[in-house]
C-alpha positions, 0 to 999 in steps of 0.5 A: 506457496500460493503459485496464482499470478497477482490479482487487483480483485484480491484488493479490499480497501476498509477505510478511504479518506480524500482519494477517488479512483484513479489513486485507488487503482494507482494503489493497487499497482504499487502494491502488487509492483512492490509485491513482484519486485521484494517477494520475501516476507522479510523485505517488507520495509522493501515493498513499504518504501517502494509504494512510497516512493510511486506515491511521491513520484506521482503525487508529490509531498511525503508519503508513509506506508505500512506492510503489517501482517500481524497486529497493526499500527498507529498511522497519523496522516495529513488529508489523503488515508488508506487501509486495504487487505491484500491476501494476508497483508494489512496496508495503510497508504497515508500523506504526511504534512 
């Protein structure tokens, strides 16, 4: 088990549509929160909706999130889009109409 404290350097987004700075860096400290808070590999619906959550709570609307490892998945989003890695996590942050 990797014993290194969480790191936002080990964040690499892919694609970014309709944020600036601050949200990627908002992102980032949901992520690695929902990480601390349901490490379990099995939680991640768990960590998927807690970073929704921070997303509404901060920015309002309807947020959808993913945690995939393996594969990937089809994500429909309205104007603000995210894709990052993050150890050997796949993330999408997206805002819904």
């Amino acid at each position: 088990m990797d014993s290194a404290p969480p790191s936002k350097s080990n964040f690499n987004f892919i694609k970014v549509e309709g944020t600036d700075n601050s949200m990627l860096e908002y992102a980032k400290m949901a992520v690695l929160l929902a990480i601390d808070e349901f490490p379990d590999p099995e939680n991640d619906w768990r960590k998927a909706n807690k970073v929704a959550q921070k997303f509404e709570e901060k920015y309002g609307g309807y947020w959808c999130v993913s945690f995939i490892k393996d594969g990937d998945v089809r994500f429909i989003y309205n104007d603000i889009y995210m894709k990052l890695t993050y150890k050997d996590y796949k993330i999408k942050i997206g805002r819904q109409k």
